[in-house]
C-alpha positions as CSV (number, residue, x, y, z in Angstrom):
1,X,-4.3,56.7,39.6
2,X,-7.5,55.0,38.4
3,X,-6.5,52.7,35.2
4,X,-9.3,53.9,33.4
5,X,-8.8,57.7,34.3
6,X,-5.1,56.9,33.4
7,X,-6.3,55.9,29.8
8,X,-8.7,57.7,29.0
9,X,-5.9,60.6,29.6
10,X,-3.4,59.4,27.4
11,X,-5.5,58.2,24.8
12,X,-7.1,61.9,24.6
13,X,-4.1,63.8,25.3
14,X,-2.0,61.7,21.9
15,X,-5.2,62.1,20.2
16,X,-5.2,65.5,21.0
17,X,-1.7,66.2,19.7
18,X,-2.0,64.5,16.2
19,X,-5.4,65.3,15.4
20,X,-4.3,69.4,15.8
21,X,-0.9,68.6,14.6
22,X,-2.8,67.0,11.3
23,X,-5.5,70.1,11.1
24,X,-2.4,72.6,11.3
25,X,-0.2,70.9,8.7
26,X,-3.1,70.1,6.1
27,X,-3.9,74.0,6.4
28,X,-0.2,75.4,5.9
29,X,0.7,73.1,3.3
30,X,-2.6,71.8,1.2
31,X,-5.1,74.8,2.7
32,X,-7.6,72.2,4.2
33,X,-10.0,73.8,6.8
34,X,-8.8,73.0,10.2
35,X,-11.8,72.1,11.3
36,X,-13.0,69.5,8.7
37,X,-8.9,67.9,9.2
38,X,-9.4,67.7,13.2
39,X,-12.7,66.0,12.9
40,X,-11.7,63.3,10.7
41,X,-8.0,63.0,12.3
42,X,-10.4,62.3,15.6
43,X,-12.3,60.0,14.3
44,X,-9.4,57.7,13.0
45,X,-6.3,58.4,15.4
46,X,-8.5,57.5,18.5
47,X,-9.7,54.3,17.7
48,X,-6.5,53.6,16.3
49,X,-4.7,54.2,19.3
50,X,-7.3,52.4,21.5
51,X,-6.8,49.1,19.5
52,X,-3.1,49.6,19.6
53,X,-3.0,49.9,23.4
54,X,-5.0,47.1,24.0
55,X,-3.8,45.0,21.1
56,X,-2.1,42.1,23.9
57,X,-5.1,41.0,26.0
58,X,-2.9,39.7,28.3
59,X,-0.9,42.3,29.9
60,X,-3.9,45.0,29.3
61,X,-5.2,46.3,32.6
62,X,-8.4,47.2,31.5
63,X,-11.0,44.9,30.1
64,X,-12.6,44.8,27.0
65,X,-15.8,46.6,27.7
66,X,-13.6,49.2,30.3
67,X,-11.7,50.0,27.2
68,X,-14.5,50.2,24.7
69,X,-16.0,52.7,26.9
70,X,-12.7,54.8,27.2
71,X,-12.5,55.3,24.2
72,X,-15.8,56.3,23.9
73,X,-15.4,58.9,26.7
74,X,-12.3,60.2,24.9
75,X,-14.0,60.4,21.7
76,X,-16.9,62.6,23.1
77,X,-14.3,64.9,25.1
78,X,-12.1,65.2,21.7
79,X,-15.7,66.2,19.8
80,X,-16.4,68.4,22.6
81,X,-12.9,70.3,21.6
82,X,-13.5,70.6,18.6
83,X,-16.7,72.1,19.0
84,X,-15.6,74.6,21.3
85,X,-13.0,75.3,18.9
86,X,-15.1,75.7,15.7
87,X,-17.5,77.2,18.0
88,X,-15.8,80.2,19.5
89,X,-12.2,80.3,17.5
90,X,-13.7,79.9,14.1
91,X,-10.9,77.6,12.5
């Protein structure tokens, strides 16, 4: 599988995961909107992650500009998701 495809994957899928497992327990337990939580999980867990898988430089596959732009890709599909969630589920 392409390394970059590979990434971009993982780094969406884990920022997936937390970001709806952060919206769903900030609504149970505080009442935060679901929406509002998943944006701002987005926006901090994938960057996060991003600089943690590419924290040693020297056994990173991808280079620095291949990963800027996965996590760039992986930040517009995890928008995109929440869009179409806010959009059509109204959480």
């Amino acid at each position: 599988m392409n390394p970059i495809l590979q990434e971009t994957l993982v780094i969406v899928f884990w920022s997936f995961l937390g970001s709806v497992g952060i919206g769903a327990l900030g609504a149970l337990l505080l009442d935060w909107p679901v929406s509002v939580t998943y944006m701002l999980s987005v926006l901090t867990i994938g960057p996060t992650l991003a600089v943690l898988r590419g924290r040693d430089r020297a056994r990173d596959r991808l280079e620095l500009g291949e990963r800027a732009g996965v996590e760039l890709l992986a930040l517009i599909i995890l928008l995109g998701l929440g869009w179409l969630g806010i959009h059509y589920l109204n959480i």
